[in-house]
Structure formats: C-alpha cells, structure tokens
N, C-alpha and C positions, 0 to 999 in steps of 0.2 A: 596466455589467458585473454579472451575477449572483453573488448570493454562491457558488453552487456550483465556481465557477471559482476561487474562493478557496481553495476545498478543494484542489481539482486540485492546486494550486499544491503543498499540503503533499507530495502522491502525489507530483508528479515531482519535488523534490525528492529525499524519501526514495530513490527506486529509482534515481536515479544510482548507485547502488554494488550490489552483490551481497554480504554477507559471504561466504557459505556458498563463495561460486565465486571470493572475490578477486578482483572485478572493479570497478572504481570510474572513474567516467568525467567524474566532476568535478575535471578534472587542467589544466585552464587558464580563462584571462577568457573567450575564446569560448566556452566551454562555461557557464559564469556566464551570460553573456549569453543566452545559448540560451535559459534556462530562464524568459525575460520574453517568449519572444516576439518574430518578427522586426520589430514594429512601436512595442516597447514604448520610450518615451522613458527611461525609468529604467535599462536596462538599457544607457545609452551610462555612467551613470554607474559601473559595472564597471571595477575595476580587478585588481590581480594578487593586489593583501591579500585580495581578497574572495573568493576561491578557499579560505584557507584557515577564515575566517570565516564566509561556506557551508559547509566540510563541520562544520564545528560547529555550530550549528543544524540539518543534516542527522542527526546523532547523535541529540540531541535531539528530535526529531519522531521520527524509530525508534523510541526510546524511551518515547513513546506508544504508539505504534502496535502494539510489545510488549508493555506492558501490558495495554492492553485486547485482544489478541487473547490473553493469558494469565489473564484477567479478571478482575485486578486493579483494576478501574473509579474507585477513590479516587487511586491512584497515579496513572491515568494522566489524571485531572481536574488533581491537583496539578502534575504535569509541564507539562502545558500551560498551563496559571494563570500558572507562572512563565516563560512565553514572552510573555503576553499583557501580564504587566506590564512586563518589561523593554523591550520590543517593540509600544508601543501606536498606536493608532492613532485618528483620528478621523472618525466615520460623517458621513456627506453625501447628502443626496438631488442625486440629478444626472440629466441627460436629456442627454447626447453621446452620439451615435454610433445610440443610438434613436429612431428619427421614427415614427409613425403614417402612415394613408395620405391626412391631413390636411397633415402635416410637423410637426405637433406632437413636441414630447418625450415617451416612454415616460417619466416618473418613476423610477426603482427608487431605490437604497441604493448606493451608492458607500461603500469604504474609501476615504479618504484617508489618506497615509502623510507623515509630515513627517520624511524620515531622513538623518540626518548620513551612510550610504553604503549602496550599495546592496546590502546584505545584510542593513539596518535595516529595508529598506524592504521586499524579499521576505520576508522572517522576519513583518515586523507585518500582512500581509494574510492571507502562510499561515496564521500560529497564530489569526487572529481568523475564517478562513473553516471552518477544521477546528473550533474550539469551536462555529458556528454546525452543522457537521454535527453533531458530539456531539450538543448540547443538544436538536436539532432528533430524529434519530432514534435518539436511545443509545449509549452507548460500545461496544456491540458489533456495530455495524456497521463500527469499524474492524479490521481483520483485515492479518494476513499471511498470504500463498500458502502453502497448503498440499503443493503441487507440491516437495516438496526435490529439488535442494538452492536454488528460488527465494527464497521468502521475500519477495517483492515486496511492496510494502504496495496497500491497493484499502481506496474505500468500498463498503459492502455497500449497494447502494440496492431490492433487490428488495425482491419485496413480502411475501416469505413469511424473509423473514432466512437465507437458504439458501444465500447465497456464501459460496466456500470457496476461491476461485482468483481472482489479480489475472487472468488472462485465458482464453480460449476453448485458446489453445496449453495454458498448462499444466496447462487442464481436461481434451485429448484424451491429455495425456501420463501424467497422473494413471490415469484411465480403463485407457489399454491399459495400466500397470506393475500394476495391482490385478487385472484382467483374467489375464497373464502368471502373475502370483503365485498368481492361485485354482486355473489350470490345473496350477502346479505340485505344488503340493497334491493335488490331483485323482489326480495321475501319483502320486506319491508313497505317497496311500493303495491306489493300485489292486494298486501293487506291493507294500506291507505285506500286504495280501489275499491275493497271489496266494502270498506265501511261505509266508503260516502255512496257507494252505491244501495247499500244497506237503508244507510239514511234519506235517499232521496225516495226509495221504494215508500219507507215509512211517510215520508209527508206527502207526497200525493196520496198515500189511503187514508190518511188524517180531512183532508183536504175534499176528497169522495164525500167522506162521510158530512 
C-alpha cells in the first residue's frame, strides 16, 4: 500500500460529518467499517464502541486540518504529534499484493498497526500517513473547502499550491455564487448611476427654471 492512501484515510475520516450543515454519517459499525474498505480484514474487527471512538479521533484530525488551513502550522504539527504518539505504529517493508511482470514483489513501506481495536488501528495509519503528507509537502497543503457552508477537508497536491476546494462540485458552485454576486454588484452600481444621474438632470431644470 502506498503511503498516500494513508493520508486518504485521514480525509475520509474527517468528512464523515459536515459541521456547517449538521450532517454526520458516522452514526453505526457499518459505516465504521465502511471506512477500511470492503476488503480490509481490520475492519471485521469494528464494533458498536468504535463508532463513538471514531468520531473522536474524527475531531481530532479536523482539528488539524483547521489549523493548518488557518495557518496556524505549530498547532497543527502539535495536534498531530499527539495522535502519533498515542496512536503509533510500526513501519515494514512489504511486497503483497504487488508483483512485477516477473511476479517478483514491488517492495514499498507498509504501516503496520498492532491495535488493541479498531479505531487504534485506523487512527495509527491515518495520523502517520497525514504527517507523511505534512512533512513531505507542508502544512498548507492541508486545507478546508472553501465552498460554505462545506468545509470538507482535501490534501492540496497540485503543483502550483492553488487548491482551494475538496472537489470539482464545490469548485463549480463556488464559481457561479462569485459569478451571481459580481453581477449583483454590477446591477447595483448601474442603478446608483442611473439615480444620481436622475437627480443631477432634475436640479439643473430646477435651477433653469
């Protein structure tokens, strides 16, 4: 597994819930489970506790994730430091599931996770795949949607540092509400124009007279 799917992990965590819209979708074990994957062996380990033991850890990572999109970059290092320690894990070179067109093993980096339940075990790959994104591209690639009332959390992996939106939807909705807004404006000024021009018309024929 790549570490970048580590990160992932942290992302869809976090965006189970919506503050902004009262929306939270981490409300049972299947939906726990959900989040390992239909294939993932850890995620049989899911029970009813772990529901509410995910959304705290889910806080937790927001709380990152707020930071650094408030750029606050100390805080949100410290925030996750104490994820990593509570929450550790230990790295592995492994070759499952990757063959070559030999059938050799791709080698990569394996977390392994050694956790008393499985919110131990999703917590210690998230927080150590998210610090790999940190360190790797900076704490301001992590970002919340700019799209309100989303708020979705996204890593920023472009190349020019220029996301500003967990997705393409809340980028076209962003777009046409700034769009809507400028025209308002537009409409707005033409008709301040046309009044005072109104009104200067009127007092020069006042003035005539």
């Amino acid at each position: 597994m790549e570490l970048a799917s580590y990160s992932d992990s942290a992302v869809r965590l976090v965006n189970t819930e919506e503050p902004a819209r009262g929306t939270d979708n981490l409300t049972s074990v299947e939906a726990v489970r959900a989040l390992f994957g239909p294939n993932s062996q850890a995620a049989r380990r899911a029970t009813e506790a772990d529901v509410t033991r995910f959304r705290s850890v889910r806080a937790r990572l927001r709380a990152v994730f707020t930071a650094a999109d408030g750029g606050e970059e100390t805080r949100a290092v410290d925030l996750l430091n104490s994820l990593l320690l509570e929450f550790p894990v230990s790295p592995q070179i492994s070759g499952h599931d990757f063959l070559d067109d030999a059938g050799r093993p791709r080698w990569h980096m394996h977390l392994a996770d050694h956790p008393s339940n499985a919110t131990a075990g999703y917590a210690a790959t998230a927080a150590m795949g998210l610090a790999f994104h940190l360190t790797e591209y900076g704490v301001d690639r992590l970002g919340l949607c700019e799209a309100a009332p989303c708020r979705n959390a996204y890593l920023d992996t472009s190349t020019n540092r220029s996301r500003r939106y967990c997705s393409d939807r809340c980028a076209t909705r962003a777009n046409v509400a700034a769009y809507r807004a400028r025209k308002r404006r537009e409409t707005e000024r033409s008709g301040d124009t046309g009044r005072s021009a109104e009104s200067s018309h009127e007092s020069t024929a006042r003035a005539d007279r």
